[in-house]
Structures are given as structure tokens and as C-alpha cells.
N, C-alpha and C positions, 0 to 999 in steps of 0.2 A: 576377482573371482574367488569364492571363498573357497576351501579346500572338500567339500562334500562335490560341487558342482565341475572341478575339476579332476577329482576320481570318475565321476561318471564319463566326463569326457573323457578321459582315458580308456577308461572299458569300453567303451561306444569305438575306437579306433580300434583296441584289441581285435574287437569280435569282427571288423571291417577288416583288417589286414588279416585275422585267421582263416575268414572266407576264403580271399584274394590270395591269399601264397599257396598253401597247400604242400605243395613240394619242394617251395625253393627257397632252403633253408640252408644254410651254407656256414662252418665253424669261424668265432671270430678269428683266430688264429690266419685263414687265409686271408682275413679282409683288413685284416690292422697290424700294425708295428706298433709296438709301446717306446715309446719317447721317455725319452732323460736327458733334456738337454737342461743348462741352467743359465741364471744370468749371470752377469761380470760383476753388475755393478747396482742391482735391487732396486732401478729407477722406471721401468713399465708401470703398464697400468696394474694396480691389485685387482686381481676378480676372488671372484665369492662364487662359493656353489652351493646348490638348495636345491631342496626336491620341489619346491613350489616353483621358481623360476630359472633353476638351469643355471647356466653362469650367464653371471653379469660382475659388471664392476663395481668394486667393493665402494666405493666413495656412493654410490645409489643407496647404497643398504645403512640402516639405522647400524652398524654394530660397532661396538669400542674395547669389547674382550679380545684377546690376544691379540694386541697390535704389538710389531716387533720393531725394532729401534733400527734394525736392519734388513732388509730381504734379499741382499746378497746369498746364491746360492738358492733361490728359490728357482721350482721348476716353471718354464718358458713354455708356454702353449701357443698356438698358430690360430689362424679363424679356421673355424670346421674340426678341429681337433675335440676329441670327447674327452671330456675329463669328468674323472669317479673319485667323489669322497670314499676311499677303499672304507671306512672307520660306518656311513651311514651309508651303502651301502641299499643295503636291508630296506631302506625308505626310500630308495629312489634318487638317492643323493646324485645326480651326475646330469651331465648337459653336453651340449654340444658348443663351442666358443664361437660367435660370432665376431669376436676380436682377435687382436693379439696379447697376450700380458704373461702374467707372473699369476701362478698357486703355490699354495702350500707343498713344500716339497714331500708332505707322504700322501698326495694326491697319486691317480693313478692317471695317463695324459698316451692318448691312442688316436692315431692319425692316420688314416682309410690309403691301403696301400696302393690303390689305384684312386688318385683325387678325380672328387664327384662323384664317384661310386654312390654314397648317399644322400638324399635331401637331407640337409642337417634338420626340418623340424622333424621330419619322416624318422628317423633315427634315433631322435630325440623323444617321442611319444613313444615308437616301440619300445624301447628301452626303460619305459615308465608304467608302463601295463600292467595290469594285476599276472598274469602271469610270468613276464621278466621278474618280477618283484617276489613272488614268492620264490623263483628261482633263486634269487641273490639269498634271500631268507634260509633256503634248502644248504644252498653250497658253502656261505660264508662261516667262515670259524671263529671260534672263540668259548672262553669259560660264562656268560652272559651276555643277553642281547643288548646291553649297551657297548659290548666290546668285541662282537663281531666283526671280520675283516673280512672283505672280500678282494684278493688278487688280482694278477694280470692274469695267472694262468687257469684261474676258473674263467674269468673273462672269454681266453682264448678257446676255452674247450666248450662255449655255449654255443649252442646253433639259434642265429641270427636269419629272422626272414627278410629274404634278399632278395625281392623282383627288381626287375631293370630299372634303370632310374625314369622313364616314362612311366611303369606303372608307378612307381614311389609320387609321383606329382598331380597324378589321378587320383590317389588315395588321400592325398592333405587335398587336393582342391575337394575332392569332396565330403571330405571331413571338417574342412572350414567353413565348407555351406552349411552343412548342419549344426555344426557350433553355433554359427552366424543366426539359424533359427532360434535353437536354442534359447541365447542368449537374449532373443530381444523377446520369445516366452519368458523368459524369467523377469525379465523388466518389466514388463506389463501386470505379468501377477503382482509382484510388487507395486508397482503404482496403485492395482486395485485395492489391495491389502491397506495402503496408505488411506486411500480414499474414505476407509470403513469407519 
């Protein structure tokens, strides 16, 4: 999915989920503890974070800039744990881990103080919406916007839309249906596009 067609999907859930909350907006601070735990011994899986796909494992990704000799001492994430490139920020940079492994330790790494509290994709897309994002853009500091950093405690003092985790699974199912249309509109104009 190229990055034009993934910003609209994202605003498409925005404006779904701004309908559907309304009031229940709740500060991260109640909903998450920030983690620092590390490893012993730097042998987990490496993940990678990205505003495109979230975290995943680094071994999936094309990248060979800063690989370290050691990751002793890197921070330890959980499955369902969010973790925020604090440094990008601004872009979206953060995901929610469907594994367990090892980041960057000036990652930021926040783990739902009641587990299950969120669908991790439901969480995962809020957190990536034109509005979260101008948000982190607003709050995050620095002397230029390649050097902006965004905290744990701007994190904590965002208000987070928090319906019950039924509605959270009503809102990706039906956000996936329409993705799912979406998606196979775009394929077909494409094939026709081909065909010309």
C-alpha cells in the first residue's frame, strides 16, 4: 500500500472513531505505565519502528545503517506494548508490538495498565490519524523539525479515545470492511489503467 492510500485510510478511521467516541476520552497517563526494562544479554528478536508499518522485526526490513556490535542494554518490549520513536514522532513513528524483542533504548515503550484495555490495531490507527499527528507536531520540542522529540510525559497528558474494548472491535471490523473495498477499488482501476 503506497503512502498516499494509507494516509486516507487513516483519516477514513479518524473521522469513524471521532464520530463514535465523543466523550470518552480518557489521559494516557491513566491508561499506561512507561517501561524501562532492558536486556542481559542483547540476543531477542531486533524490531524496527516505522510510520508505515509499526513495529516489526528488524531482519524483515532492507536496513544496514546503525547496526551495533552489541544490544546489550537495549530496551525489552512485550507483545501489545506501544512503542514511540520519541526522535519521529511527528510522523507517526510508533506502533503497537505484536511480539516480544528488543528497541532502541531512546525509544519510548508504554504498556496498557489494565491488559486488553486496547485493540492493539484500534490503537495502533488512533494513534496515527491526522489529528494524533498534528498533536505530536504541536507538543513535541526541539530547535528543528528533524530534531523534535516527543516524551513520555506529553504522551501521558494526551487525551486518548477510549470506548470499551467491544466498541474498539466494531470500529476495526468495520474499518476493515471498508478498507477491504477500498482496496480491491484500487485494484481494479488499476487493472483498467493497465489495460489502456
Amino acid at each position: 500500500m503506497d503512502h498516499s492510500t494509507h494516509n486516507k485510510l487513516v483519516s477514513f478511521i479518524w473521522s469513524i472513531a471521532d464520530d463514535c467516541l465523543q466523550d470518552v476520552y480518557v489521559r494516557g497517563k491513566y491508561l499506561f505505565n512507561e517501561i524501562d526494562e532492558r536486556s542481559k544479554d542483547g540476543l531477542e528478536e531486533l524490531l524496527s519502528v516505522s510510520h508505515m508499518t509499526g513495529v516489526s522485526p528488524r531482519s524483515e526490513k532492507n536496513v544496514t545503517m546503525c547496526m551495533a556490535e552489541d544490544y546489550t542494554g537495549s530496551k525489552t518490549c512485550q507483545k501489545d506494548d506501544l512503542v514511540i520513536n520519541i526522535m519521529w514522532a511527528w510522523m507517526g513513528t510508533m506502533g503497537v508490538s505484536d511480539q516480544a524483542g528488543i528497541v532502541s533504548s531512546s525509544y519510548g515503550i508504554f504498556r496498557q495498565r489494565e491488559t486488553g484495555a486496547f485493540h492493539p490495531a484500534y490503537l495502533e490507527h488512533l494513534l496515527k490519524t491526522t489529528g494524533y499527528i498534528e498533536h505530536y507536531n504541536r507538543m513535541s520540542t526541539g530547535l528543528h523539525s528533524s530534531r523534535l522529540r516527543f516524551y513520555a510525559h506529553m504522551f501521558f497528558d494526551m487525551e486518548l479515545g477510549y470506548p470499551d474494548r467491544a466498541e474498539q472491535e466494531r470500529i476495526m471490523c468495520h474499518t476493515e470492511t471498508k478498507s477491504t473495498k477500498i482496496k480491491k477499488a484500487i485494484t481494479l482501476h488499476q487493472q483498467q489503467i493497465e489495460r489502456l
